[in-house]
C-alpha positions as CSV (number, residue, x, y, z in Angstrom):
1,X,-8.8,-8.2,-31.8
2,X,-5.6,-8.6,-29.4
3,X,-2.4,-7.7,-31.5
4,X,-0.3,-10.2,-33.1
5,X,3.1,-10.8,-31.2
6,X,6.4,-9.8,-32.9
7,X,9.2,-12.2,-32.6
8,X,12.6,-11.8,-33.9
9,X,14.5,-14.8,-35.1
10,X,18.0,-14.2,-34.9
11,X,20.2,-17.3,-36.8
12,X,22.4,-17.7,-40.0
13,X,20.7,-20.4,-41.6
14,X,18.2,-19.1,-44.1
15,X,16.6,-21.8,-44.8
16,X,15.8,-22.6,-41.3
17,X,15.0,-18.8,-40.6
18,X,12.1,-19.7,-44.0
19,X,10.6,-22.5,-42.4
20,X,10.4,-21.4,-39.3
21,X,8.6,-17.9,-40.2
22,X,5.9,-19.8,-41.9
23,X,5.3,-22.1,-39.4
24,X,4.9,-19.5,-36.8
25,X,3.2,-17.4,-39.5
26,X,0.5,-19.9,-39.8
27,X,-0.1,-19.7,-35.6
28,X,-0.7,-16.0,-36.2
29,X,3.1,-14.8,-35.0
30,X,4.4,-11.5,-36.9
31,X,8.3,-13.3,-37.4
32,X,11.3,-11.0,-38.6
33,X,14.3,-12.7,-39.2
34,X,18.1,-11.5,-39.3
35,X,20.6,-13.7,-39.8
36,X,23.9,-11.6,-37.7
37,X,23.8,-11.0,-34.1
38,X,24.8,-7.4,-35.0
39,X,21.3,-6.9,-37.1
40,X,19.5,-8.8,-34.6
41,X,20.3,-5.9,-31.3
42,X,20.2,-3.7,-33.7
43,X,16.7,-4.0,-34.7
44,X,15.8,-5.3,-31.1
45,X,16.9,-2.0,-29.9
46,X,15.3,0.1,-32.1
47,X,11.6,-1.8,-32.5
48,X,11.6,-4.7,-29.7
49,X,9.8,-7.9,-29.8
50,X,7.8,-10.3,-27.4
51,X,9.8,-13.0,-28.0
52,X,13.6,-12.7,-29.1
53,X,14.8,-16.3,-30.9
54,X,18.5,-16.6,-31.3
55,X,20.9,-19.6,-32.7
56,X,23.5,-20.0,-30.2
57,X,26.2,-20.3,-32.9
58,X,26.1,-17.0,-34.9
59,X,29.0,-15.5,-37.0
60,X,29.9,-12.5,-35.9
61,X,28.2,-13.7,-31.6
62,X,27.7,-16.2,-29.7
63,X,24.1,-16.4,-28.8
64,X,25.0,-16.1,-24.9
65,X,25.9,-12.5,-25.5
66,X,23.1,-12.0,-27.4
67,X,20.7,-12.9,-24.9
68,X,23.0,-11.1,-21.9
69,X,22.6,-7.7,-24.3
70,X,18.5,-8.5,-25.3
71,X,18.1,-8.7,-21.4
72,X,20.3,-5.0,-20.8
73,X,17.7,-3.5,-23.6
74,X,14.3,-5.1,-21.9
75,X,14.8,-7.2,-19.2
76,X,11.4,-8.5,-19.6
77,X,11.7,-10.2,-23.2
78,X,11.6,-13.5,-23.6
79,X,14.3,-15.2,-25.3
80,X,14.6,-19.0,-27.1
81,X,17.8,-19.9,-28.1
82,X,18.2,-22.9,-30.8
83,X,20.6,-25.5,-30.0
84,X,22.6,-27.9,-31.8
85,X,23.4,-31.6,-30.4
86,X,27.2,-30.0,-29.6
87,X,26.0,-26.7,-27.9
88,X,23.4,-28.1,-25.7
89,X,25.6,-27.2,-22.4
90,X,25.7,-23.7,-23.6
91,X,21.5,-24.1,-23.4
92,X,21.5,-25.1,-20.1
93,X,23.8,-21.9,-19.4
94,X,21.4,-19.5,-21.5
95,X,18.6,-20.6,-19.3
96,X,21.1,-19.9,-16.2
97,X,20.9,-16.7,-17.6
98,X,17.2,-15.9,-18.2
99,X,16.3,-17.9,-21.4
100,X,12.6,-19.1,-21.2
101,X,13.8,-22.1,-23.2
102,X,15.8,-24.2,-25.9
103,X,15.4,-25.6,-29.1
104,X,17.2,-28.4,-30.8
105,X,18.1,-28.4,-34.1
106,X,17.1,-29.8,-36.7
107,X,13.6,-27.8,-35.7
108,X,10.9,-29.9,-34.8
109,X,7.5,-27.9,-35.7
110,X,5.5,-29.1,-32.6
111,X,8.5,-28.5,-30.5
112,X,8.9,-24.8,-31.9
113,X,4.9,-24.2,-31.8
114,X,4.8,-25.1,-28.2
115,X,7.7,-23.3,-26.7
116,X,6.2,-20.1,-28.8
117,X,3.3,-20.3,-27.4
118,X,4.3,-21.1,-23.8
119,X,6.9,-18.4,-24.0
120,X,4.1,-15.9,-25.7
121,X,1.7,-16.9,-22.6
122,X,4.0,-15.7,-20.3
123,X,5.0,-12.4,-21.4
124,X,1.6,-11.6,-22.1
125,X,0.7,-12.7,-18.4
126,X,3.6,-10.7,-17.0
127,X,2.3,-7.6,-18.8
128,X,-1.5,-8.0,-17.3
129,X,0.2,-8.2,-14.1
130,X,2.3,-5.0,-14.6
131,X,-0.7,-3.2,-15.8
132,X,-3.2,-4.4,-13.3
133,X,0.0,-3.3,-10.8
134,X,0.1,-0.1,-12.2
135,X,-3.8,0.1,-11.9
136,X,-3.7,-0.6,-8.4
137,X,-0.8,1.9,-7.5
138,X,-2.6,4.8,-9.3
139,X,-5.7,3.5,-7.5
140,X,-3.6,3.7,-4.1
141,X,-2.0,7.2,-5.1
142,X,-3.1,10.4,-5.0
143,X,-6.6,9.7,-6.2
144,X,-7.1,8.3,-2.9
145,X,-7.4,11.6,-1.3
146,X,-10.9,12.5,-2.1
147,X,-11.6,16.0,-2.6
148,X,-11.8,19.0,-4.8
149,X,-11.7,21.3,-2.1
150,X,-9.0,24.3,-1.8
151,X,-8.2,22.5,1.3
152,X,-7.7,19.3,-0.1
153,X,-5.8,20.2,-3.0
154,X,-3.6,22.1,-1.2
155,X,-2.8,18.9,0.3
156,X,-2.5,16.9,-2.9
157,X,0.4,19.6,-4.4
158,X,2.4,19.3,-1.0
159,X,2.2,15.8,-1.5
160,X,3.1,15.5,-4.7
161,X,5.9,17.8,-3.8
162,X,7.3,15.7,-1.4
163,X,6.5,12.2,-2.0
164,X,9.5,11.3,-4.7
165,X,11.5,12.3,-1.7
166,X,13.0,10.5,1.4
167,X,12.4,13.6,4.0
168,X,10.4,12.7,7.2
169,X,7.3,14.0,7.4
170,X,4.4,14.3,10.2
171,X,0.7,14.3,9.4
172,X,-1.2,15.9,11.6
173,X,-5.0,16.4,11.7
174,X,-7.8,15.3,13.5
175,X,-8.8,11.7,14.2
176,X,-10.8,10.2,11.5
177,X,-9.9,12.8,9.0
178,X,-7.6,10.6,7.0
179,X,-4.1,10.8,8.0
180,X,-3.0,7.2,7.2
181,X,-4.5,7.7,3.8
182,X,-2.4,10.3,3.5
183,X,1.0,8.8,4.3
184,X,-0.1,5.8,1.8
185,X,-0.5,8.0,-0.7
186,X,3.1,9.4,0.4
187,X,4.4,6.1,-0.2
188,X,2.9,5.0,-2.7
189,X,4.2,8.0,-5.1
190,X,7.6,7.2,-3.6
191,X,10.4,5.6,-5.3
192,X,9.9,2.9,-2.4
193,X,6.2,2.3,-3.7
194,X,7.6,-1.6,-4.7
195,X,8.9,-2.2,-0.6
196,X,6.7,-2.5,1.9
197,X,4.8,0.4,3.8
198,X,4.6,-0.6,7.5
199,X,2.2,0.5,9.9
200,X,2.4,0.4,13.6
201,X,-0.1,2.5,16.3
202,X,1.5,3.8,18.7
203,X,-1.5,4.0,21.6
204,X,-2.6,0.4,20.4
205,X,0.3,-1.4,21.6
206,X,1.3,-1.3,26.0
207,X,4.4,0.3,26.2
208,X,6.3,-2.8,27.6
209,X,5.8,-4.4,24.4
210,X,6.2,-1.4,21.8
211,X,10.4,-1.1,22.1
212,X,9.9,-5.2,21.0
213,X,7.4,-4.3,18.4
214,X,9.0,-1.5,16.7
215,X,13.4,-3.1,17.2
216,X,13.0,-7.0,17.6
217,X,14.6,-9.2,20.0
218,X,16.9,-11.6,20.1
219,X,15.9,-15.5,21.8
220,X,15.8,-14.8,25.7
221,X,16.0,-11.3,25.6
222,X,12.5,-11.5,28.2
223,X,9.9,-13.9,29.4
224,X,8.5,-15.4,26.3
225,X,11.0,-14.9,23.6
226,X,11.8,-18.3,22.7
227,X,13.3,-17.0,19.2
228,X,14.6,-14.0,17.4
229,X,12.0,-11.5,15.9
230,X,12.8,-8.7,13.7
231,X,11.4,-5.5,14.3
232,X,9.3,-2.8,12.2
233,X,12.2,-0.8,11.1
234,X,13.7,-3.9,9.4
235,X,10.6,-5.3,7.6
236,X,10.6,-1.7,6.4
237,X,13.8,-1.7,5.0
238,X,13.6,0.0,1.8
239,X,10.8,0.7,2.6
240,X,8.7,3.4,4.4
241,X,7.3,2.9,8.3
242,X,4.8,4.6,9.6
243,X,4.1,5.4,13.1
244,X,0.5,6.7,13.9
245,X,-0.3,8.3,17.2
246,X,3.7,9.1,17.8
247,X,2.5,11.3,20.7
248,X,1.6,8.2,22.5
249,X,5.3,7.3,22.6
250,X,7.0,6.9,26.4
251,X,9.9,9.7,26.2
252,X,12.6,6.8,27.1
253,X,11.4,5.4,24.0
254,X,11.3,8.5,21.7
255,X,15.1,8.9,22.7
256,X,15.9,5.3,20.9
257,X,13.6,6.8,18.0
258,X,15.9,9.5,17.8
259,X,19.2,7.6,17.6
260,X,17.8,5.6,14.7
261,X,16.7,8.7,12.6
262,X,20.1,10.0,12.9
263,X,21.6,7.3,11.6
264,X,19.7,4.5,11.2
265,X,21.6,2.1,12.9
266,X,19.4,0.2,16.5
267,X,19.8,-2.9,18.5
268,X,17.4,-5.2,18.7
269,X,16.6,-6.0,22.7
270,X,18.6,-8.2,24.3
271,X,21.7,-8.1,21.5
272,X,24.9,-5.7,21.2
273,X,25.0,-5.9,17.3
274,X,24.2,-3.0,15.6
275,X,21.5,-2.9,12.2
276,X,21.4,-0.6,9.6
277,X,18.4,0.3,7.8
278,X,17.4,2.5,5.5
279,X,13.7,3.5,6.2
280,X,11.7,6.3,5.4
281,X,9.5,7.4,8.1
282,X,6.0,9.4,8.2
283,X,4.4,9.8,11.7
284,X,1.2,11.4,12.7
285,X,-0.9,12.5,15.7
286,X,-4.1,14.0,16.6
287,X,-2.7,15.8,19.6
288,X,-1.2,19.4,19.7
289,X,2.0,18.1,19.9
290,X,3.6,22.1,20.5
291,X,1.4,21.7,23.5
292,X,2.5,18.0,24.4
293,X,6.6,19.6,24.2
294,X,5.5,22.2,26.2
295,X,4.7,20.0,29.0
296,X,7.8,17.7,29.1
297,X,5.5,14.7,27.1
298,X,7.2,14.9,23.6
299,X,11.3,15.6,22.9
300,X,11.7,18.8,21.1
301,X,14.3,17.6,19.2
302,X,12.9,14.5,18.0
303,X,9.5,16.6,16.7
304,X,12.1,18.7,14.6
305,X,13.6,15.4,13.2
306,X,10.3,14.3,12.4
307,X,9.0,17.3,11.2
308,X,11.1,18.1,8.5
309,X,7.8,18.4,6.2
310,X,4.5,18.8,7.9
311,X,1.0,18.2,6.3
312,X,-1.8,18.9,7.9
313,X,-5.5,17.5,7.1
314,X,-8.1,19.6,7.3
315,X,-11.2,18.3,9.2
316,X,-14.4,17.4,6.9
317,X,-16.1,20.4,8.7
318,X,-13.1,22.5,7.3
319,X,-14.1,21.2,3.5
320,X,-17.9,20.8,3.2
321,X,-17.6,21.2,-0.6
322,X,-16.3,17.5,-0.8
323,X,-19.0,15.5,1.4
324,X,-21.1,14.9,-1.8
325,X,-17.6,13.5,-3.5
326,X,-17.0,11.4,-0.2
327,X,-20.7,10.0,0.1
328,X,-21.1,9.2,-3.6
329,X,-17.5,7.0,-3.1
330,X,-18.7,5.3,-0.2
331,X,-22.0,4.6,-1.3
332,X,-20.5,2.6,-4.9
333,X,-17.9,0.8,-2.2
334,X,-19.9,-0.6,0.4
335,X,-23.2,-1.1,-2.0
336,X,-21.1,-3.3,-3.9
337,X,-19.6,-5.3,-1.2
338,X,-22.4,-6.0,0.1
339,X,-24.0,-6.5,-2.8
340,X,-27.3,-3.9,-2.3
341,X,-28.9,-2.3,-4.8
342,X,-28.5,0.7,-3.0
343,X,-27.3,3.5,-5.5
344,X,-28.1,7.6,-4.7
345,X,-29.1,9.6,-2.2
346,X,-32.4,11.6,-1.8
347,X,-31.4,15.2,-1.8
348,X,-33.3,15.4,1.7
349,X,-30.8,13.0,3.1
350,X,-27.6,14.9,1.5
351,X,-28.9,17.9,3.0
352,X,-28.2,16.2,6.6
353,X,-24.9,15.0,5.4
354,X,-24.2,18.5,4.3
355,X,-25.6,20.4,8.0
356,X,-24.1,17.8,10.2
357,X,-20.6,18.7,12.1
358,X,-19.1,15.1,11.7
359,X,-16.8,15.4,15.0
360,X,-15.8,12.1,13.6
361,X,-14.9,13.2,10.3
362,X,-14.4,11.1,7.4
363,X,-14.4,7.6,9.4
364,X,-17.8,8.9,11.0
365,X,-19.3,9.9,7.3
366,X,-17.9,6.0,6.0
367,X,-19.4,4.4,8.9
368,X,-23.1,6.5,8.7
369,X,-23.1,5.7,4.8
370,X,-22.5,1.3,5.7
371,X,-25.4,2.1,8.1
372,X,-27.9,3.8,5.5
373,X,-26.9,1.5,2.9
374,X,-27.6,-1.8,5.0
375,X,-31.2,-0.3,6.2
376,X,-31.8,1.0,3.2
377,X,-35.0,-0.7,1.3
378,X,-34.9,0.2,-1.7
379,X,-32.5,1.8,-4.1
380,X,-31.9,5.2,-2.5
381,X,-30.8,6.4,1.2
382,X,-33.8,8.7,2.1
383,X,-32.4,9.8,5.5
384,X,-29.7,8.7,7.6
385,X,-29.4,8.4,11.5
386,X,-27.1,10.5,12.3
387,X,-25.6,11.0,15.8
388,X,-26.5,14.4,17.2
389,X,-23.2,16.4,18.6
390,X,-23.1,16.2,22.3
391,X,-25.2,19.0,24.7
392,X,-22.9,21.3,26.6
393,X,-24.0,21.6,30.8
394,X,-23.0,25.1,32.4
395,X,-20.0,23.8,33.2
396,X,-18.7,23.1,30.0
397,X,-18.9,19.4,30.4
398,X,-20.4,17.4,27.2
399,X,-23.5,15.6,28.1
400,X,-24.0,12.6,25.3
401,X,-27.3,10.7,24.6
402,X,-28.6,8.5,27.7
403,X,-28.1,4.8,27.4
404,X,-30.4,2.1,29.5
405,X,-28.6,0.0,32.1
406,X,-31.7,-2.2,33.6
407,X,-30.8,-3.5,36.9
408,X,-29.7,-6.8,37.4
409,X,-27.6,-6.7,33.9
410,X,-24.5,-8.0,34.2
411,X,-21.5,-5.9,34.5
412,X,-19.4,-7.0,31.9
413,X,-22.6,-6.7,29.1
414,X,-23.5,-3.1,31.1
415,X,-19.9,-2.1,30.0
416,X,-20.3,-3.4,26.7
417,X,-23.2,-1.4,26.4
418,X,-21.5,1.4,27.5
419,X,-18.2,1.4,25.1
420,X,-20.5,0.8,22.5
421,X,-22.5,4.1,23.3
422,X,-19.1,5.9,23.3
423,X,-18.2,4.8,19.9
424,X,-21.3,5.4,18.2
425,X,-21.2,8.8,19.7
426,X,-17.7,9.7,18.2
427,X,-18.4,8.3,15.3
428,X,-16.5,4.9,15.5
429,X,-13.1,6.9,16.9
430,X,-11.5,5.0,19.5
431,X,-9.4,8.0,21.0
432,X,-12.1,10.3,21.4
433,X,-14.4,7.4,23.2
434,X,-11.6,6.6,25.4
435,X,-11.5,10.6,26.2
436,X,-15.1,10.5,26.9
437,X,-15.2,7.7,29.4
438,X,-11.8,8.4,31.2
439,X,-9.8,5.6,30.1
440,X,-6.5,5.9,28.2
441,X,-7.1,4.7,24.7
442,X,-5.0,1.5,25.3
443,X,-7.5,0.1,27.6
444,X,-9.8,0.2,25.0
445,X,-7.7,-1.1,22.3
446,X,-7.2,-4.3,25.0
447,X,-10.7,-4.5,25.3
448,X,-11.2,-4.6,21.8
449,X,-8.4,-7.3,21.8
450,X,-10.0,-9.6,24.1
451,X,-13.4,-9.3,22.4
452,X,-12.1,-10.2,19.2
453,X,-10.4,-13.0,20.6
C-alpha cells in the first residue's frame, strides 16, 4: 500500500483547521495542524510534509514568509496558501513565489479536495522523476565499467578518485576497449553530472571544419555561415567536453586548445569578443601520443595540460576474467531489443569467446554477440563466427581473409565490398580498417557519411 501523504496546515482559525482535517482525512490525507507560523517551521523543519497549507494572515507571520522559509528548508514542497477576499493580491504574489495554489476562504470542500489532490499528484510525480533520475545516473556511473578484473578495478578506484574533481584527464587505451565509457562515467560522478557531457571526434570531422565545430562562428565568418553558431566548449558550459581521438588534432589547432585550457576564454571565428567558459575536459586517443610528441605531431605542452590525470584501459586480452561478465551483459541487452528469446551461451561457445584475441576489444565482443544472438535459433548461442586474427607473410605484413570481386562489378559496390571486409576484420573499428586499407580514417568517416545520407 503507497503511504499516506502528510500535510501540515498552518492557520489560526481552529475551527477551520477542524474541518478541514476531516475533510482531507476522509480522502486518506495524514493532516497536522498548527495554528502559529512559528509552530508551523518548526515542525516543518524537524518532520516535513508533502504538502505545506498556510493562511496568509497568521499572528505572529505573514504567510509570504512562511512559504519563502518552507521553500529554504525543501525547495521541493508544495505549498497552498488560503486566502481571504482582502488578501487575494498577496495570492497571486505567493504563487510568484512558488505556491502550487490558493484557496479562498470561507473553504469550499471541492475546491480544497481538488487542489490537494492536484498539488499531491505533482509532488509525487516530481519524486518518480528524481528517482528514476537517480536510477539512470547510477545506471550511467561506475557500474557501467563492466569488470571484476584487477585491471578493471584498478580503473574504477582511479575513477572514483578523480571524478568529484574538475582536473583534466586523458584516457588512453586501445580502440574499442571503452574509453568513452570511461569518461561518461567520469562525468557522470561529477558535480557537473546535471550539465551536459559533450562529445566531439576529433578524426571524424575534416579539419577545415573542426576550429567551427569545437569555437562557433559568427554570420559571415566563411562561405556558408548565414548565422551565428555556438561552439562545443559553450554547449559544455558547466559542463564537461570531451574530445576523442585528440591526436588527430592539426597542431595550429592544438595551440587554440591550449589558450582555452589556460584560461578558458576563445573567440569564436570570424568575431574579436572574447567567451568565458567553464568546462571540464577529458580527452582520449588510441595512439602513443609520447611517440606522436616525439615526432613534431602533438605539442608537449598541451599533452601535460591535458594530462593532469591519466587512465589507461586495459585491452580485453589484458582482462580475460571479465568476458563471461561482458557476454552475459550484452546478451540480456541486445536479446531484449530485439526481442529474441535468446538467453545463455553453450559452454562450447564461451570457450571461443574466452581463446579468441579480440583485436577489436570490447566493441568487437558487442558486435560478435548482436550477430550470434540474431542467427541464433533457439534459446542458446551454440558457437559464434568469429573473425580469425590476420596471417603474418615473411615480411611482417598482415594478410586478412580473401574477399571475391567478380569481374564486371561495379566499382563503387567492389569498394563497398571491400570497406566492409575491413570492418568485419577489425571488428567494427573504423581506425584500424582505415590503417589496413591506407586511407586516413577521415575518408572513411566521409564515406560513411555519404552512405548514410
Amino acid at each position: 500500500m503507497p503511504r499516506r501523504a502528510e500535510i501540515l496546515l498552518v492557520d489560526d482559525e481552529e475551527a477551520l483547521c477542524t474541518a478541514a482535517e476531516k475533510i482531507l482525512a476522509k480522502e486518506g490525507y495524514h493532516v497536522t495542524s498548527v495554528n502559529t507560523a512559528a509552530d508551523g517551521l518548526t515542525r516543518f523543519e524537524s518532520n516535513g510534509a508533502d504538502l505545506l497549507i498556510t493562511d496568509l494572515m497568521l499572528p505572529d507571520l505573514e504567510g509570504i514568509q512562511v512559504l519563502k522559509r518552507a521553500k529554504e528548508i525543501r525547495p521541493t514542497v508544495e505549498v497552498i496558501v488560503i486566502t481571504g477576499h482582502a488578501t487575494v493580491e498577496k495570492a497571486v504574489e505567493a504563487m510568484r513565489l512558488g505556491a502550487y495554489d490558493f484557496i479562498e476562504k470561507p473553504l469550499d470542500r471541492m475546491a480544497l479536495v481538488k487542489a490537494v489532490s492536484k498539488a499531491i499528484e505533482k509532488q509525487r510525480l516530481a519524486e518518480e522523476n528524481r528517482r528514476l533520475r537517480e536510477e539512470l545516473q547510477q545506471q550511467r556511473g561506475e557500474d557501467a565499467l563492466i569488470g571484476t578484473s584487477d585491471a578493471m578495478v584498478a580503473v574504477k578506484k582511479l575513477i572514483r578518485q578523480i571524478a568529484p574533481t574538475d582536473v583534466t584527464v586523458l584516457v588512453q587505451g586501445e580502440s574499442g576497449s571503452g574509453k568513452e565509457v570511461v569518461a561518461d562515467v567520469i562525468h557522470n560522478l561529477s558535480q557537473r553530472r546535471d550539465n551536459a557531457i559533450v562529445k566531439i571526434s576529433c578524426a571524424a570531422i575534416p579539419e577545415t571544419l573542426l576550429e567551427s565545430e569545437l569555437f562557433g562562428y559568427e554570420r559571415g565568418a566563411f562561405t556558408g555561415a548565414a548565422g551565428s553558431k555556438p561552439g562545443k566548449f559553450e554547449l559544455a558550459d558547466d559542463g564537461t567536453l570531451f574530445l576523442d581521438e585528440i591526436a588527430e588534432m592539426s597542431p595550429q589547432l592544438q595551440a587554440k586548445l591550449l589558450r582555452v585550457l589556460q584560461d578558458g576564454r576563445f573567440q569564436r571565428l570570424g568575431s574579436v569578443k572574447d567567451v568565458q567558459v567553464n568546462v571540464r575536459v577529458i580527452s582520449a586517443t588510441h595512439v602513443d601520443i609520447h611517440k606522436a610528441i616525439a615526432e613534431g605531431k602533438f605539442r608537449e605542452d598541451l599533452f601535460y595540460r591535458l594530462n593532469v590525470v591519466n587512465v589507461t584501459v586495459p585491452a580485453l586480452r589484458q582482462r580475460a576474467d571479465d568476458i563471461p561478465l561482458l557476454a552475459e551483459h550484452f546478451l540480456k541487452k541486445y536479446a531484449a531489443r530485439m526481442q529474441k528469446g535468446v538467453h545463455a551461451i553453450a559452454p562450447k561457445a564461451m570457450e571461443q569467446l574466452l581463446h579468441h584475441t579480440w583485436p577489436g576489444n570490447v566493441r568487437e565482443l558487442e558486435n560478435s554477440m548482436q550477430r550470434a544472438i540474431v542467427v541464433t535459433p533457439g534459446d542458446t548461442i551454440q558457437i559464434f563466427q568469429l573473425t580469425p586474427p590476420p596471417s603474418i607473410t615473411a615480411s611482417g605484413e598482415s594478410l586478412g581473409p580473401s574477399i571475391m570481386i567478380p569481374i564486371g562489378m561495379p566499382m563503387a559496390e567492389a569498394e563497398d565490398r571491400i570497406v566492409a571486409a575491413a570492418l568485419d576484420q577489425c571488428g567494427g573499428d573504423k581506425e584500424k580498417a582505415a590503417k589496413l586499407l591506407g586511407i586516413s580514417s577521415r575518408t572513411l568517416y566521409r564515406r560513411f557519411s555519404k552512405t548514410e545520407d
